[in-house]
Every structure is written in C-alpha cells, then in structure tokens.
N, C-alpha and C positions, 0 to 999 in steps of 0.2 A: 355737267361740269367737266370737262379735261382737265388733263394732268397739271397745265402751267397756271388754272384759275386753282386747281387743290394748293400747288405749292405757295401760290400770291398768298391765299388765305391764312396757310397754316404758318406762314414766316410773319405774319402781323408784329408789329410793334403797339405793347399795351403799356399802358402808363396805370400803377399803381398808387391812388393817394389813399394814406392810412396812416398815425400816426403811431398806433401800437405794432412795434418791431415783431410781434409776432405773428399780426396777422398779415404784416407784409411779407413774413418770411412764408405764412402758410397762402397765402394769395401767388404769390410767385410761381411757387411749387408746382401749383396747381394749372399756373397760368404757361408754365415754360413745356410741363409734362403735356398739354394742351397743341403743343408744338410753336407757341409764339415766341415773342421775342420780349423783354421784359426793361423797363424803366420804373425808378419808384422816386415816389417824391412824399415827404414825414407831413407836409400845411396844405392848406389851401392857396398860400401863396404860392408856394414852391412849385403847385401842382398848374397854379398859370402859368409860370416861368417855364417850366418844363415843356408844356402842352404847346407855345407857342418856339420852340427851340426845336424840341424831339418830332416833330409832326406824328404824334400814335395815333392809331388807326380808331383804338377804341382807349378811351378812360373807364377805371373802374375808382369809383370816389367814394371812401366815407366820408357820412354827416358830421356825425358828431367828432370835433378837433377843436388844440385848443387855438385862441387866433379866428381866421376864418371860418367856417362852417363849411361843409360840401355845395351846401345850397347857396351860398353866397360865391363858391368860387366857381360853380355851375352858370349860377348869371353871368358875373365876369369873362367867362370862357366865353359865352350867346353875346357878348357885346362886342367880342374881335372878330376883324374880319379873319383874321389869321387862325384861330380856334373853332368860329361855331359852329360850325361843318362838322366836329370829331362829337361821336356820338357820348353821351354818358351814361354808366350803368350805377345806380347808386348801390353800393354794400354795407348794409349797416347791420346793428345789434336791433336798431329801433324798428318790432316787427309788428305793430298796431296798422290794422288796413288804412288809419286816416292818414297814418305815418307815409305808405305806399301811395296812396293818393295823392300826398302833397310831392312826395318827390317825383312822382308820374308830371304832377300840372308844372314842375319844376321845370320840364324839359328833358330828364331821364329818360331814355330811350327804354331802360329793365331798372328794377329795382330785387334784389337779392337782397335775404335776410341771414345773417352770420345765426349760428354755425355754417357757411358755406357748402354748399353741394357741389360737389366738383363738376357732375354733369351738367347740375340746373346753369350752373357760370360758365362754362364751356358752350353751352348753347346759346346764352345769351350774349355772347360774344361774337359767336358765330353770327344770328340773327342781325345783331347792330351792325357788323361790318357789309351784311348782305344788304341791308335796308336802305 
C-alpha cells in the first residue's frame, strides 16, 4: 500500500448509530484516535438519513434502539441504491453467537461486542473498507 492509499484509508468518514451518549462518546474516541473522520446519528432513522447525505465509508450500528432497531435500518440501508454499497459493522451489548449470526446473515460485514476493543473495531473497520 503507498502513502496516498495509507492516507485515503485513514481520513475515512464513519458514521456512528448508537443511541447511548456514551457509547457514542466512547465509539468516537476510539474511532477518530483510529485516524478517521467521524459522524453520529442517536436512531435508526437518523442513521438512513445520515448514511444517504454523509456518504461514510463504513457504518458502525447498534441493535438494540428505541424506534428502529439496527437490523431494521440495516435492511433499509440494502434497499437504497444510494446506501447499500457502505458496509455495516454491528456493535452491540447482545454478545450470544446466535446473536452474531443473525446479525452476520443480516448483512454485517463485522459484528463487535461492547465493551468494545479498540483494536478488534479498528480492524474491523479497516477490513470493511478494504473488502
């Protein structure tokens, strides 16, 4: 990889949906120290409106929200032309394998379980936007 594919990568715009202010504070953190560029959106609606406005590279989406669900606005995203291209990483609390496998057949590109690893999310960010 040369220096202009390092910098394309590491200036990515990520679109954060979460609707706990703190794990978007702590998702950011982690996502900006990452060296990207950061947007956040609190629903599932918000996080289409966003997704098809901001063009981010990669979404990182909680499930469980009140309103829409991740998985619901996951489909919604796979129905625009405009969106279904941007990959999804689901980030949840809900860390049962049957959990990861649904959000895998979901469409998830990664599925990350909270408490968040900075590394594990950083790689899998990296992967999605490489893939």
């Amino acid at each position: 990889m040369n220096c202009s594919q390092e910098a394309e990568i590491a200036m990515s715009k990520i679109l954060i949906v979460d609707d706990s202010p703190s794990q978007l504070y702590s998702l950011r953190k982690i996502v900006e120290q990452g060296g990207h560029e950061t947007v956040v959106a609190e629903s599932g609606e918000k996080a289409i409106e966003m997704a098809a406005d901001e063009h981010p590279e990669v979404i990182l989406m909680d499930i469980v929200m009140p309103g829409m669900s991740g998985y619901q606005a996951k489909r919604n995203l796979g129905r625009s032309e405009i969106t279904r291209h941007i990959p999804v990483i689901f980030v949840s609390a809900k860390d049962g394998e049957a959990d990861r496998a649904w959000g895998l057949r979901q469409g998830a590109r990664e599925y990350v379980t909270k408490p968040v690893n900075a590394t594990m999310l950083l790689t899998a960010i990296s992967e999605a936007m490489a893939a």
